[in-house]
TORTIDO-925345 format. One record per residue (C-alpha): residue number from 1; residue in one letter; x, y, z. Coordinates in pm, whole numbers, plus 50000, padded with zeros to 5 digits. Each point is the difference from the previous one (the first is absolute). Layout:
// residues N
  pos  code      x      y      z
  NUM     A      X      Y      Z
...
END
This chain:
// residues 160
  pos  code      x      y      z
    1     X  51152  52301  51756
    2     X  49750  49955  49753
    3     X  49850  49648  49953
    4     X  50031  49877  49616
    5     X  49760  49806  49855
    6     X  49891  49839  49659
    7     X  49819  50146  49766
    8     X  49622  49801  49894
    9     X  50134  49968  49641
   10     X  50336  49848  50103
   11     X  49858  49750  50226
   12     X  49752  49895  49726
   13     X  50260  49989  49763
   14     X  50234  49773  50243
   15     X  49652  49755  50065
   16     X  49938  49991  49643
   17     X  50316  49890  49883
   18     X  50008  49781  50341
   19     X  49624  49863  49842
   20     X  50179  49924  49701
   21     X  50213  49809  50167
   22     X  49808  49800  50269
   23     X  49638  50031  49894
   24     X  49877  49986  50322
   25     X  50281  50194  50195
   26     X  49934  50360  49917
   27     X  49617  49976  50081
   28     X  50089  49887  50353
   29     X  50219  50247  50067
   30     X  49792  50262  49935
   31     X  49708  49815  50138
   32     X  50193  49974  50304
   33     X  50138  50399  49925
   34     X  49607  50105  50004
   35     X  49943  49821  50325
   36     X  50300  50170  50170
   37     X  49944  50357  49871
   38     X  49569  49997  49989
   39     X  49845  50268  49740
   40     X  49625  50139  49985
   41     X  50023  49997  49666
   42     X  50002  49605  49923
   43     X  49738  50024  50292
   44     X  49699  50086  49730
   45     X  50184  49769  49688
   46     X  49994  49698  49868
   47     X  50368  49967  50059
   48     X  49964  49994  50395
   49     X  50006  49628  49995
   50     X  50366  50022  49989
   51     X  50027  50157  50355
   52     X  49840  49729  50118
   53     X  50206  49769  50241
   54     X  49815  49679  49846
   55     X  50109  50137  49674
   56     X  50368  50063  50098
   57     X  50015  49693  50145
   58     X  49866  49771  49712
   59     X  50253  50230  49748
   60     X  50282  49899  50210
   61     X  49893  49639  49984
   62     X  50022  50040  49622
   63     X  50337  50154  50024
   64     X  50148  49736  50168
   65     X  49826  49729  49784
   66     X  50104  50169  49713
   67     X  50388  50011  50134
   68     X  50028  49634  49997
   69     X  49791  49912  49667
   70     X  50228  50250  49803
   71     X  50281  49723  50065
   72     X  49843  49750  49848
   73     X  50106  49906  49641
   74     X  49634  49987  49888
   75     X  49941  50355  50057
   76     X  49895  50181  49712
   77     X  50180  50342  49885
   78     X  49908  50288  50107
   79     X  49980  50173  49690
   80     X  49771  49798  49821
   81     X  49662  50174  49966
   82     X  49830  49847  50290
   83     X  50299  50068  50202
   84     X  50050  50318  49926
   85     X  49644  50092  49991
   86     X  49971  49883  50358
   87     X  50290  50212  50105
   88     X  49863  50301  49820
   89     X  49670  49995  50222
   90     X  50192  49936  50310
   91     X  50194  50302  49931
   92     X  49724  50157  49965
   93     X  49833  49912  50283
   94     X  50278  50145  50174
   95     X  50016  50287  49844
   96     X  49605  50099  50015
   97     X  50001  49929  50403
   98     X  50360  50234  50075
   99     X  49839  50239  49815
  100     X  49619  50020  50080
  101     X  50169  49987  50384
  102     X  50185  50317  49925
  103     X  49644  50153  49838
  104     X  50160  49968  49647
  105     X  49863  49889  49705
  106     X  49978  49605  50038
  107     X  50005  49965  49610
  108     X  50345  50180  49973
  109     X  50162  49775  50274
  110     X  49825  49660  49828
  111     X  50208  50121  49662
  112     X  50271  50104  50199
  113     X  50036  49670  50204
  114     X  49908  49775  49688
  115     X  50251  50120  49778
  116     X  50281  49982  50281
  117     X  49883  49631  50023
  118     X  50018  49937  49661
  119     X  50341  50147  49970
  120     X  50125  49830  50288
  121     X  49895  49675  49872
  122     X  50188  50010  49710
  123     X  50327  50185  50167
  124     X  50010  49691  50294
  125     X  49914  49729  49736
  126     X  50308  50136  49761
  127     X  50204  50069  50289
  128     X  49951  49647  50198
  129     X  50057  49850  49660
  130     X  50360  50139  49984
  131     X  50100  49961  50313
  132     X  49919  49644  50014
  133     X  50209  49919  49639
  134     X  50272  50239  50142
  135     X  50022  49848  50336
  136     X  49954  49709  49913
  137     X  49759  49899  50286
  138     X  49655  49814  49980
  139     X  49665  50270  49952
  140     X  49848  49889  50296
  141     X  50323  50158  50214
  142     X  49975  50312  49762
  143     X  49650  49992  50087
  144     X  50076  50068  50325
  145     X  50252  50268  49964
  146     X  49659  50131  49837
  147     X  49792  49933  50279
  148     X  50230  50234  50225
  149     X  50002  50239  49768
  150     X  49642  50027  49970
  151     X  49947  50017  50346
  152     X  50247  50279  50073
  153     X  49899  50178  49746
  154     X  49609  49980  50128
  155     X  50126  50068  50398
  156     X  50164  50282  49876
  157     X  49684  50150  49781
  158     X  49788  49939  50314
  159     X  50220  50204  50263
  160     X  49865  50336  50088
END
């Protein structure tokens, strides 16, 4: 039986909307996706930091920070123009690494992987909006709803 597997442009697409929805949650994964599955090709560029197990490591830090600041009530939008800005290049980031470790064009994957974020920032922000008014139930519980969402969506971009 032949073994299926996902496509570079699908899992940037699932780690860029997964960056717009945890800003620091799709660059781990495929930090963590690089160090699992090594490539020559981010060998000789500048994007080989992210195979790095110091870099995988401080990205999952991040992650995890991030989880538990997104519940606080002081947390800015996401799709202000910082917010989204700062999604947009992690997307990116994702995007340029999956594909400069498949020998593609990183450029294409940073587009790729920044406009996933950008439209998965705005689809989660509408989305956890209206679930929380229809529910009924405080953001910070919607928020994590989110947060499981996020991170099956990212396991499941980063499975061969």
């Amino acid at each position: 039986m032949k073994k299926v597997t996902i496509s570079t442009f699908i899992r940037v697409l699932g780690l860029g909307i997964v960056s717009g929805m945890r800003g620091a949650m799709g660059p781990a994964f495929a930090s963590y996706y690089v160090n699992k599955h090594p490539s020559r090709e981010l060998n000789k560029s500048p994007l080989g930091f992210m195979k790095k197990e110091a870099t995988g490591k401080f990205l999952q830090t991040m992650a995890a920070g991030e989880l538990v600041i997104d519940k606080a009530p002081s947390t800015g939008d996401r799709t202000t123009v910082t917010g989204l800005t700062g999604r947009a290049l992690s997307g990116g980031l994702v995007g340029a690494t999956l594909y400069q470790a498949k020998g593609d064009k990183a450029w294409q994957g940073a587009l790729i992987g920044a406009a996933a974020a950008v439209a998965g920032a705005y689809a989660f922000f509408y989305l956890r909006q209206y679930a929380g008014k229809k529910l009924k139930v405080r953001d910070a519980a919607v928020g994590g709803v989110e947060d499981a969402i996020a991170v099956g969506i990212a396991a499941g971009a980063v499975m061969k």
